[in-house]
C-alpha positions in Angstrom: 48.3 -11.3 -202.6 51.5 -9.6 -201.4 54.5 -11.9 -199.6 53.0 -11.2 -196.2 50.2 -13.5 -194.9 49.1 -13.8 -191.2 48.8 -17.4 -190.5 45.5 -19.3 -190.1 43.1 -22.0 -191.2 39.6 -21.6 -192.2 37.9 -24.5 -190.6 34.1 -26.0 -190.4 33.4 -24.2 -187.2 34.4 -20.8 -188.5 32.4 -21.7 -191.6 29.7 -22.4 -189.4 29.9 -19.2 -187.1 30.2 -17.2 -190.4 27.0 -18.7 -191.9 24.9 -18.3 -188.0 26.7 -14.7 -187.6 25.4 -13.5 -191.2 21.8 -14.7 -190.6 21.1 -13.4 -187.1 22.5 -10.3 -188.8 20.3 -10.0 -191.7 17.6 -11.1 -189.4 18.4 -7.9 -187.4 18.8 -5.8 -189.7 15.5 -6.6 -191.6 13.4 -6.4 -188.5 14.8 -3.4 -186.1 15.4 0.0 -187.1 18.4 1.0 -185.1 18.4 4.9 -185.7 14.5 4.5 -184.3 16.2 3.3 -181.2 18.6 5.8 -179.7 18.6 4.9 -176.0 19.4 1.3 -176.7 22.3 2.7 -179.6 23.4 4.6 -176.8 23.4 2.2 -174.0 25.5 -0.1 -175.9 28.0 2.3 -176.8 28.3 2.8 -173.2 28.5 -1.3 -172.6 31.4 -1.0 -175.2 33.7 1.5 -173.5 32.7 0.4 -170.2 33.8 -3.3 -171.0 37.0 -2.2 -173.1 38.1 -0.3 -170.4 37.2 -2.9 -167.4 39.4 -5.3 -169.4 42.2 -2.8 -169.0 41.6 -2.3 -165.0 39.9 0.9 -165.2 37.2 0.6 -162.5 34.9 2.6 -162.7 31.3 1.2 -163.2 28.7 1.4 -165.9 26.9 4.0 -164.3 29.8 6.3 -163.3 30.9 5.7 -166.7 27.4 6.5 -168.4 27.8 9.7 -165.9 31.2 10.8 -167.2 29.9 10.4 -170.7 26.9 12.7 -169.7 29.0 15.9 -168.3 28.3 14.6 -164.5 30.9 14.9 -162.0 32.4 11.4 -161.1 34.4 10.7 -157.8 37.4 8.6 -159.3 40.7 8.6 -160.7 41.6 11.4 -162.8 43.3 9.0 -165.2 40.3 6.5 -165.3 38.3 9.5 -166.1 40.0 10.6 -169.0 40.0 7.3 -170.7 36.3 7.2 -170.3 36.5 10.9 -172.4 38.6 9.9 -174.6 37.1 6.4 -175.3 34.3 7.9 -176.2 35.5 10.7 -178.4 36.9 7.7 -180.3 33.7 5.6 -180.6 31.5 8.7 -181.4 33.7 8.9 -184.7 34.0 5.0 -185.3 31.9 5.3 -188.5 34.6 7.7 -190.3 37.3 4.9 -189.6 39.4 3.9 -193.0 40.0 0.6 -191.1 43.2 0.1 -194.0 44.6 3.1 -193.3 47.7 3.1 -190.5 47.2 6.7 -190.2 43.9 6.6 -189.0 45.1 4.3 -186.6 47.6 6.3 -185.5 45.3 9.1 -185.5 42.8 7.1 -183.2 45.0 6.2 -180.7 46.0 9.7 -180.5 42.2 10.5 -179.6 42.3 7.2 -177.6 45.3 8.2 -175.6 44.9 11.7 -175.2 46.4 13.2 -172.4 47.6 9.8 -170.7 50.0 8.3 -172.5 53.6 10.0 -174.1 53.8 8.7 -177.3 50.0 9.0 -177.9 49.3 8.5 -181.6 52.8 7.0 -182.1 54.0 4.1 -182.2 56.3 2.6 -179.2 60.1 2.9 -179.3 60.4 0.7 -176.0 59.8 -2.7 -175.6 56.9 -4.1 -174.3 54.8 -7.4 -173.4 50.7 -8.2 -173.4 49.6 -8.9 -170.3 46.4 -10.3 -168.2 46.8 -8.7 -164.9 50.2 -9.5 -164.0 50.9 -12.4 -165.9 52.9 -11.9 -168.9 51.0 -13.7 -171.5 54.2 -13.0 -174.5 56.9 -10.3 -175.0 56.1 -8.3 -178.0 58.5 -7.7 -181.6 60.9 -5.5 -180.8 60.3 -1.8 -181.3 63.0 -1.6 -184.2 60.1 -4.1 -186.3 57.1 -2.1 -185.9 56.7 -0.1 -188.5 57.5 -2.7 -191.0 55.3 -5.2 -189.2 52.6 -2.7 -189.3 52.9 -1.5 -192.8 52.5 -5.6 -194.0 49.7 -5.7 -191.8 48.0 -3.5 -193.1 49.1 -4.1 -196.7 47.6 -7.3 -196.4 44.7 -6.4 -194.9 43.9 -4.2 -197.9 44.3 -6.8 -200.4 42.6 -9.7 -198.2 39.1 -7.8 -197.7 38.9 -9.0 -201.3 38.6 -12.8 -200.5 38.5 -12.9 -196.7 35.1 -12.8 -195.1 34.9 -9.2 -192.7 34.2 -11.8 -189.7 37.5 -13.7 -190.2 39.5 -10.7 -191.6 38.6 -9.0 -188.0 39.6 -11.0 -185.8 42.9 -12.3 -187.8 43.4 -8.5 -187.5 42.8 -8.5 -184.1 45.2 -11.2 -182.7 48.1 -9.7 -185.2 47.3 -6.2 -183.8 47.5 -7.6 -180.1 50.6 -9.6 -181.1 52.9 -6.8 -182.6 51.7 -4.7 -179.8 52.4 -1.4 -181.5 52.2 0.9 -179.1 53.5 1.8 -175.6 49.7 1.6 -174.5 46.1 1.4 -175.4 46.8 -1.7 -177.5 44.0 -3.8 -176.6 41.7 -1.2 -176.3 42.7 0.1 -180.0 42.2 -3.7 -181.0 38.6 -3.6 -179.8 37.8 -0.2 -181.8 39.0 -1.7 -184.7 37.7 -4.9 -184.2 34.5 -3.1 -184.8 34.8 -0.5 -187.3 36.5 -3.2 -189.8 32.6 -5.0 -188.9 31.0 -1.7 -189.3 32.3 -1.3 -192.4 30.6 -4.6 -193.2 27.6 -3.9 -191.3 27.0 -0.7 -189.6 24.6 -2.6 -187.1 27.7 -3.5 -185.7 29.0 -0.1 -184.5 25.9 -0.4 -182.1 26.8 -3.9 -181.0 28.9 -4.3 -177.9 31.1 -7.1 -178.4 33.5 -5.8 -176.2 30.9 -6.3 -173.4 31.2 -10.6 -174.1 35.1 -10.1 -174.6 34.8 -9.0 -171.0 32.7 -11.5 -169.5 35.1 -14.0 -170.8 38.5 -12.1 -170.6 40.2 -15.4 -168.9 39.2 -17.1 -172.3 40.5 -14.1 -174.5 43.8 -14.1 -173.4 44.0 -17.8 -173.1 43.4 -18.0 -177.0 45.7 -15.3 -177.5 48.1 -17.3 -175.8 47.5 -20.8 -177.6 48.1 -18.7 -180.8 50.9 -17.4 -179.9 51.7 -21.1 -178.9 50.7 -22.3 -182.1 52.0 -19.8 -184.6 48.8 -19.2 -186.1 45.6 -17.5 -185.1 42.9 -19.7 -185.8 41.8 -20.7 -182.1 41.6 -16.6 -181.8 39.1 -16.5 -184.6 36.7 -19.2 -183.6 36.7 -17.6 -180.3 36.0 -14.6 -181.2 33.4 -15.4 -183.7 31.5 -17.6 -181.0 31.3 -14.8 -178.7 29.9 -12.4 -181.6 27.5 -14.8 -182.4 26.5 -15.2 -178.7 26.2 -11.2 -178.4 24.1 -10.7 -181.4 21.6 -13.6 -179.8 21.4 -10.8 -176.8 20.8 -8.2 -179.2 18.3 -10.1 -181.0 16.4 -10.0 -177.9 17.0 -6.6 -176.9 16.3 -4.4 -180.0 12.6 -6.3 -179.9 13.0 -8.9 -182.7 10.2 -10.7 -180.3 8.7 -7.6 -178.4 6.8 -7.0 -181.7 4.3 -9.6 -179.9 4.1 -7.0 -176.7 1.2 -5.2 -175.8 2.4 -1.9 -176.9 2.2 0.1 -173.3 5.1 -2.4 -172.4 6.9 -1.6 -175.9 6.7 2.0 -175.3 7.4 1.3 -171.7 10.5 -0.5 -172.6 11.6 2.4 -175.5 12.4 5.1 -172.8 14.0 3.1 -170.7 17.8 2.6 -170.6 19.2 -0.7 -169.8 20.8 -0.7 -166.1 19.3 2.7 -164.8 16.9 2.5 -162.0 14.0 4.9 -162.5 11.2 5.9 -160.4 7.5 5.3 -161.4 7.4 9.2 -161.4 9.8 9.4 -163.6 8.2 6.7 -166.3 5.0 8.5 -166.1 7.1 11.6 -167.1 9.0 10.2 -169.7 5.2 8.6 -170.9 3.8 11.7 -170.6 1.1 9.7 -168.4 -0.9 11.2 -165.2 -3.2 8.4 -164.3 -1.2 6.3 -161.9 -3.1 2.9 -161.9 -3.3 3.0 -165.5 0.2 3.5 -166.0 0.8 -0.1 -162.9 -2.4 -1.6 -165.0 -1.6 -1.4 -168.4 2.6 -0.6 -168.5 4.5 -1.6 -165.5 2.6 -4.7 -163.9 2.8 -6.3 -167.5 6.4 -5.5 -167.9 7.4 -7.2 -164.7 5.6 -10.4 -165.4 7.1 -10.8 -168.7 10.4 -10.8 -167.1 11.2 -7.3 -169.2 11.4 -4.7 -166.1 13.0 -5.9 -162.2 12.3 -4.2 -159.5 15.3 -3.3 -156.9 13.7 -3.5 -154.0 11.0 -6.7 -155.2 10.2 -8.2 -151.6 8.8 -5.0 -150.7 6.9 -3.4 -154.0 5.2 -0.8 -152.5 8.5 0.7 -151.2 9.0 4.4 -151.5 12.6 3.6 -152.5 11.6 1.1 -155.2 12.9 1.6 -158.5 12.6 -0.5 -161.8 15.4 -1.3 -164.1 15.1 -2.7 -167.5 16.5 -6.4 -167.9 
C-alpha cells in the first residue's frame, strides 16, 4: 500500500452490514432477473437522479423529472432542467465508469455539469465549503491541494480494492470525495454516481438500485455523519451510515423486484409488470397495456386482487367508482 491511507476503522457493525448487504444481494440476484424488468430498472434510475438532485435543492418532482427524462415539456427552471438532462446522460453511461480512473471523473462531471457550471469537468481553482442548506458543515482543502489530494485518492483507491471490501472502499471514497470537495460544483452529486458505479462494478444489480433515494430521506443524517467525521478525523461513522441505509434500500428492493410476488396470482404479477412505480394510470389504460377487453375480468381477476394485497392504491379510494380514479403502484 502506497504512503496515503484515508483513515478509518473496520468495526463489528460494518462487519455485520457487509455480511446482511452481501446476502440480501446474492439473494437478489439469484431470484430476479433485472434486464426482464425494465420499467422497474427504469423507475429507479429515475428515483436516483430525482433524490440526487433534491438533495442539491433542485425541485422539481419525480414526475416532472420522469417527464424531462421522456422528451416532455416541463414548466420549471431552465437550470433545474438541465441538471435533470445531464444527470441522466451520466447515469445512462454509469456502467462504462473506470471508477480508478481521475479522468473519467473528470470526464463525468463534465457530462454532469454540462452547460451549468464554468469549470465543468475541471477541477476548482477557488475555494470552497460543503454545505446543508445554508449551514456550512466544513471549509474544504484549498484549491492549491487538489490535484495532489486527488491523485492519492485515487492511488489508493486502486491498490485498496485489493483488500478492502467494495461496500467499505465506497463509502471511504465517498466521504474523502465530499471532503476534498474537488470541484467548484456538482460535488455531492458526483459522490453519489460514483458511490454507485464503484458498487456496480461489484455488483451490477446495483446500478439499478437507488441508494441515493434513502440518502435523501435521511439527508439531516448524511451530513451530520459527514460532519462527526470531519470532527473525528476519520470516516468510520460515514461508513456504518452509509452501509445501514444500503442495507435498508435493498430490503425495499427485495420487495419490489418480486422476491415474494412469486407467490401472486399471476394477473396481479403481470398487472404489477406494466406498471411504473408513482404513475397514476387509468383502468383503460391497464387494459391497454394488458391487451385486455373484458372489463370485469380485468376488476375480477387483476385489479381487485392487487388492491387487497396492498400492491396497487387508488387516488381517489373513498369514492372507487370515480371517473377521475386512478391506481398507482405502491
Amino acid at each position: 500500500m502506497g504512503e496515503y491511507k484515508p483513515p478509518f476503522t473496520i468495526t463489528n457493525k460494518i462487519l455485520s452490514y457487509v455480511s446482511s448487504i452481501s446476502e440480501k444481494i446474492g439473494r437478489i440476484t439469484a431470484t430476479s432477473n433485472m434486464e426482464t424488468k425494465p420499467h422497474l430498472r427504469r423507475n429507479n434510475r429515475i428515483k436516483s437522479i430525482h433524490s440526487s438532485l433534491k438533495i442539491e435543492a433542485n425541485s422539481l418532482t419525480l414526475g416532472q423529472v420522469r417527464d424531462v427524462i421522456n422528451g416532455k415539456i416541463v414548466l420549471g427552471e431552465k437550470k433545474e432542467i438541465q441538471e435533470v438532462k445531464n444527470a441522466y446522460a451520466a447515469y445512462e453511461h454509469l456502467s462504462e465508469i473506470n471508477p480508478c480512473n481521475v479522468q473519467h471523473l473528470k470526464k463525468f462531471h463534465g457530462i454532469m455539469t454540462k452547460y451549468l457550471v464554468k469549470e465543468s469537468g475541471e477541477f476548482r481553482s477557488g475555494e470552497e465549503g460543503v454545505f446543508n442548506g445554508e449551514q456550512c458543515i466544513f471549509m474544504a482543502p484549498p484549491a492549491r491541494f487538489v490535484p495532489q489530494l486527488m491523485e492519492e485518492l485515487f492511488a489508493w483507491m486502486q491498490e485498496a480494492q485489493e483488500d478492502i471490501h467494495p461496500l467499505i472502499l465506497s463509502s471511504v471514497f465517498h466521504y474523502e470525495f465530499v471532503f476534498i470537495h474537488p470541484f467548484s460544483d456538482g460535488n455531492g452529486r458526483m459522490a453519489r454516481l460514483w458511490h454507485t458505479a464503484i458498487l456496480a462494478k461489484w455488483k451490477p444489480v446495483f446500478e439499478y438500485i437507488p441508494v441515493e433515494s434513502q440518502i435523501e430521506k435521511f439527508q439531516d443524517e448524511y451530513y451530520e455523519a459527514i460532519s462527526q467525521c470531519h470532527v473525528a478525523g476519520e470516516s468510520t461513522i460515514f461508513i456504518e451510515f452509509m452501509l445501514s441505509q444500503i442495507d435498508k434500500i435493498l430490503t425495499d428492493i427485495s420487495t419490489q423486484i418480486g422476491e415474494q410476488n412469486k407467490y401472486l396470482p399471476e394477473p396481479v404479477q403481470k398487472l404489477l409488470e406494466v406498471m411504473e412505480y408513482d404513475v397514476p394510470y387509468t383502468s383503460n389504460a391497464l387494459m391497454e397495456q394488458l391487451g385486455l377487453k373484458a372489463r370485469e375480468g380485468f376488476r375480477r381477476n387483476y385489479l381487485h386482487p392487487a388492491i387487497e394485497l396492498n400492491l396497487i392504491q387508488m387516488t381517489i379510494p373513498d369514492k372507487p367508482n370515480s371517473r377521475n380514479q386512478r391506481y398507482v403502484k405502491v
